[in-house]
C-alpha positions in Angstrom: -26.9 -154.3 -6.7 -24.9 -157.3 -7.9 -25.7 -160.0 -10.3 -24.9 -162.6 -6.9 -27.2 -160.5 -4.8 -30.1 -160.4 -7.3 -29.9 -164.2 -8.0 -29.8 -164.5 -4.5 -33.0 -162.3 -4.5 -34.3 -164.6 -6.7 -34.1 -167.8 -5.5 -35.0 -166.3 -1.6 -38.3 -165.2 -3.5 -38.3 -169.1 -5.2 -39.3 -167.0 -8.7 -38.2 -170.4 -10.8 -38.6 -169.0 -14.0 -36.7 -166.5 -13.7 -33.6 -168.4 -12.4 -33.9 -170.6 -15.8 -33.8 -167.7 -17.9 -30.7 -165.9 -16.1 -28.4 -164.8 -18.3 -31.3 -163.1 -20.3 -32.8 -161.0 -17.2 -29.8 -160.7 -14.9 -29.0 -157.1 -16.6 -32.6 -156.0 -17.1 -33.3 -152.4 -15.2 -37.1 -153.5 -14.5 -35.3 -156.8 -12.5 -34.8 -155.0 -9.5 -38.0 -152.9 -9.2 -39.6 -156.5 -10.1 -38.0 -158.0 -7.6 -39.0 -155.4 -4.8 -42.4 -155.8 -5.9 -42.8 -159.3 -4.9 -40.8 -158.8 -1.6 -43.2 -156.0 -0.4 -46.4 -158.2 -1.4 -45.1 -161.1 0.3 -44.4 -158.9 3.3 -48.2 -157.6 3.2 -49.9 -160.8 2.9 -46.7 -162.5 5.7 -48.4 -159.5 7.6 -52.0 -160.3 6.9 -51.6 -163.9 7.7 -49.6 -163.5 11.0 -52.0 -160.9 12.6 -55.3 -163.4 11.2 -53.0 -166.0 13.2 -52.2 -164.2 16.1 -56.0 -163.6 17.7 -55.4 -160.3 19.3 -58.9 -159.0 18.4 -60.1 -155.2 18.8 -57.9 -153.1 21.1 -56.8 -149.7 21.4 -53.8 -148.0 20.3 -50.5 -146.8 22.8 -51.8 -143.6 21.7 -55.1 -143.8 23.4 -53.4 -144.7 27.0 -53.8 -142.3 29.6 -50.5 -142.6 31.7 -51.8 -140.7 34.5 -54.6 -143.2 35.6 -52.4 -145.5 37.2 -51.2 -144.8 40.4 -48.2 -147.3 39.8 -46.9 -147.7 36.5 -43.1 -147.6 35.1 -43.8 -145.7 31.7 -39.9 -146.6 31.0 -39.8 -150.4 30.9 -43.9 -150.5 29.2 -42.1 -148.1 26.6 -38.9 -151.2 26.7 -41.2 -153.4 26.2 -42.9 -151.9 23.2 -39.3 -151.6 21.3 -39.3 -155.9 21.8 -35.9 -155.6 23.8 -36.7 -158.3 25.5 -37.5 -160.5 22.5 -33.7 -160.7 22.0 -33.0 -162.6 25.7 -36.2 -164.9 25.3 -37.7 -163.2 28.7 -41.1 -163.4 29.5 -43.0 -160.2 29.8 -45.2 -160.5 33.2 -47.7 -157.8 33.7 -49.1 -157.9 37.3 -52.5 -155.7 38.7 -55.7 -155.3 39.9 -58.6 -155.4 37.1 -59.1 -152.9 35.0 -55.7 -151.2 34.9 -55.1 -151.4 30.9 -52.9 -154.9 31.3 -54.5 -156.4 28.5 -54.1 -153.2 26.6 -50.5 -153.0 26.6 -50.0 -156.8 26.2 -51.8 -156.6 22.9 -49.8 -153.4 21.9 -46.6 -155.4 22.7 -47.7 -158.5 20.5 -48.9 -156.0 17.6 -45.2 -154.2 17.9 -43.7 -157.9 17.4 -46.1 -158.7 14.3 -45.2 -155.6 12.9 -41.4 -156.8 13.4 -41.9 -159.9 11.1 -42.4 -162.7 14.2 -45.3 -165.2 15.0 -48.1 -164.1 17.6 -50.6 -165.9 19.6 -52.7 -164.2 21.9 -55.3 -166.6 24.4 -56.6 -166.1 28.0 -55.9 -168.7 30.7 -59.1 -170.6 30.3 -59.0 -170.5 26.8 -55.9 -172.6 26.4 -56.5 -174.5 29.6 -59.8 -175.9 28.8 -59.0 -176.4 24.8 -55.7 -178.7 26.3 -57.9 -180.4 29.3 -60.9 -181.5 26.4 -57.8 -183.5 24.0 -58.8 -186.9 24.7 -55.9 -188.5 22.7 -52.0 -188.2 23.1 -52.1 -187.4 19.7 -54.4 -184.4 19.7 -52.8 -183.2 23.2 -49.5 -183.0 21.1 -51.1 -181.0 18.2 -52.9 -178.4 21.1 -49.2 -178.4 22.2 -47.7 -177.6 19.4 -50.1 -174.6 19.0 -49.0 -172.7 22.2 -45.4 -173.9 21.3 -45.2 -173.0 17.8 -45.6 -168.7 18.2 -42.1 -166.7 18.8 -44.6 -164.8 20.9 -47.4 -166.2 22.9 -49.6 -164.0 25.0 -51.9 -165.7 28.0 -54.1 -163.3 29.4 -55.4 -163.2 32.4 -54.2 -166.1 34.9 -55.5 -166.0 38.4 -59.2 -164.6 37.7 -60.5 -168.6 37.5 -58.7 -171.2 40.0 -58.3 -174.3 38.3 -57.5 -178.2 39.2 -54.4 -180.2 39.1 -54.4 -180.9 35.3 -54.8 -177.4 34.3 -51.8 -176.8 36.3 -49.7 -179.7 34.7 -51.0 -178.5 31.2 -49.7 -174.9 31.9 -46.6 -176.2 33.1 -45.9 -178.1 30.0 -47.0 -175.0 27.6 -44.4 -172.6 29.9 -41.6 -175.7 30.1 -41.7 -176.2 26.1 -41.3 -172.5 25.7 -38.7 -172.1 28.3 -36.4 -174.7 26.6 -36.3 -173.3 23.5 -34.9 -170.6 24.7 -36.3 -167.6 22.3 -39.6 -167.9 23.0 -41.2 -165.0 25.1 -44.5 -166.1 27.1 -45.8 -162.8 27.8 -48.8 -163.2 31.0 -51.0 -160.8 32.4 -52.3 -161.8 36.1 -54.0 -160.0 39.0 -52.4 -162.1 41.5 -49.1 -162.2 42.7 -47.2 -165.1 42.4 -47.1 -165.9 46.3 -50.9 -166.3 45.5 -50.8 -168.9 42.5 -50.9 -171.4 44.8 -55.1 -170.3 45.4 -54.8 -170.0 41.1 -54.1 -174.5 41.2 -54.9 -175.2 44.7 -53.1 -178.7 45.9 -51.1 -178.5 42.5 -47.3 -179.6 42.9 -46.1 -178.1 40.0 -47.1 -174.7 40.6 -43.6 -173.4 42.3 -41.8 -174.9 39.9 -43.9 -173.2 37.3 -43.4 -169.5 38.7 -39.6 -170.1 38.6 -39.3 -171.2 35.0 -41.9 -168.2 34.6 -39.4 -165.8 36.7 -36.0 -167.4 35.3 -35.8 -164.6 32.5 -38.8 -162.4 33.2 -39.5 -158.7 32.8 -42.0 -157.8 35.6 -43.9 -154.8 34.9 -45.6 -154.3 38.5 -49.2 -151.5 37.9 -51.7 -150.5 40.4 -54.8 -148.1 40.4 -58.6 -148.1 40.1 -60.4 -150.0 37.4 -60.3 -147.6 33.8 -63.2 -149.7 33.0 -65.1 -148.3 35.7 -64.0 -144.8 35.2 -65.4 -144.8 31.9 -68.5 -146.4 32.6 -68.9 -143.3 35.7 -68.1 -140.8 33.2 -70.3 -142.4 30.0 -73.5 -142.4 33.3 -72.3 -138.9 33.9 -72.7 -138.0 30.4 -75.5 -138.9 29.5 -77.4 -137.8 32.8 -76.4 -134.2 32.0 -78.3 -135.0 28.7 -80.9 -136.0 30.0 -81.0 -132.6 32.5 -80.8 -130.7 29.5 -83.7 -132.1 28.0 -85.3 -131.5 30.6 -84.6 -127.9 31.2 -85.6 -127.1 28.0 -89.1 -129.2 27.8 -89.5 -126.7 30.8 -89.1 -123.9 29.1 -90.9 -124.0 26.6 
């Protein structure tokens, strides 16, 4: 590496000291491993801070998905999504489906996948944000609420359409998604069990809600699932489980 590209290094890092004592360091052989050093613990505590940030909570890993619950699901574009393709055209990521079909799962997977790549997360559910912008009773804090939803390269809203909401929610959502959409690199990635002919029950009487769903759809990635609730499954098989436990206990109180 050159003298240029490790001052560069340098003053990218902001390491001060270093830059005033140039010509003494600039041909040291520990100046480079120092120097990678402090990039890869500023990338761990970038890291660290981001995913704090983001929100995303506990969820499982791709790894843990079964693929062959669904009865509609296109493995292809999830798997699309997951490499962040559509992080380069701004689009917004919009998972549709009944409850319990691992939406929220792969949403959270996708924001991790973006952390990991060095952007800014936010993950909230519709009510969440709706409510926390609805309570601002102040221009001022209304703008700072804004800005929060605004600020992330990646903001995640989960689950619109399980709560209906009134006209202000609507206009509040509408300002989030606007904001984003003119910036033009800012993915709003939304999971909703409703499609979007049906948004209209989501903000009854609201005027804003078509105009909404097409700065939504403009650049969007629909990812369309279908299927029973996983949810449920498990909680069948976790009965099933431990009722055959409980016949085996019984079996062998019997004999003996």
């Amino acid at each position: 590496m050159t003298r240029t590209e490790l001052r560069a290094r340098c003053q990218e890092l902001g390491l001060h000291g270093l830059l005033l004592h140039w010509d003494e360091v600039a041909d040291a052989e520990w100046l480079p491993w120092l120097l990678g050093i402090e990039e890869e613990e500023r990338q761990r505590r970038s890291l660290e801070r981001r995913i704090k940030n983001a929100k995303l909570g506990r969820f499982k890993a791709m790894a843990d998905f079964d693929w062959d619950w669904p009865k509609r699901i296109d493995r292809v574009q999830i798997e699309d999504l997951l490499r962040l393709e559509f992080m380069k055209d701004g689009a917004n990521p919009i998972l549709f489906g009944p409850n319990g079909t691992g939406k929220t799962m792969l949403a959270k997977n996708v924001a991790h996948k973006a952390l990991l790549a060095g952007d800014t997360v936010l993950f909230t559910t519709a009510s969440d944000m709706l409510a926390g912008l609805a309570a601002q009773d102040s221009a001022s804090g209304l703008k700072r609420r804004l800005s929060r939803y605004t600020r992330p390269r990646l903001l995640l809203v989960d689950e619109v359409g399980y709560l209906s909401y009134g006209n202000r929610h609507a206009d509040l959502l509408f300002e989030v998604v606007t904001r984003r959409y003119d910036e033009g690199d800012k993915p709003t990635l939304v999971t909703t069990n409703k499609p979007f002919a049906e948004w209209s029950e989501v903000f009854p009487n609201a005027s804003c809600v078509v105009t909404l769903v097409d700065r939504l759809v403009h650049r969007s990635e629909i990812v369309q699932m279908d299927g029973e609730s996983y949810r449920l499954k498990e909680a069948k098989d976790r009965a099933a489980s431990r009722a055959k436990k409980r016949s085996g206990k019984q079996v062998k109180g019997k004999a003996r």
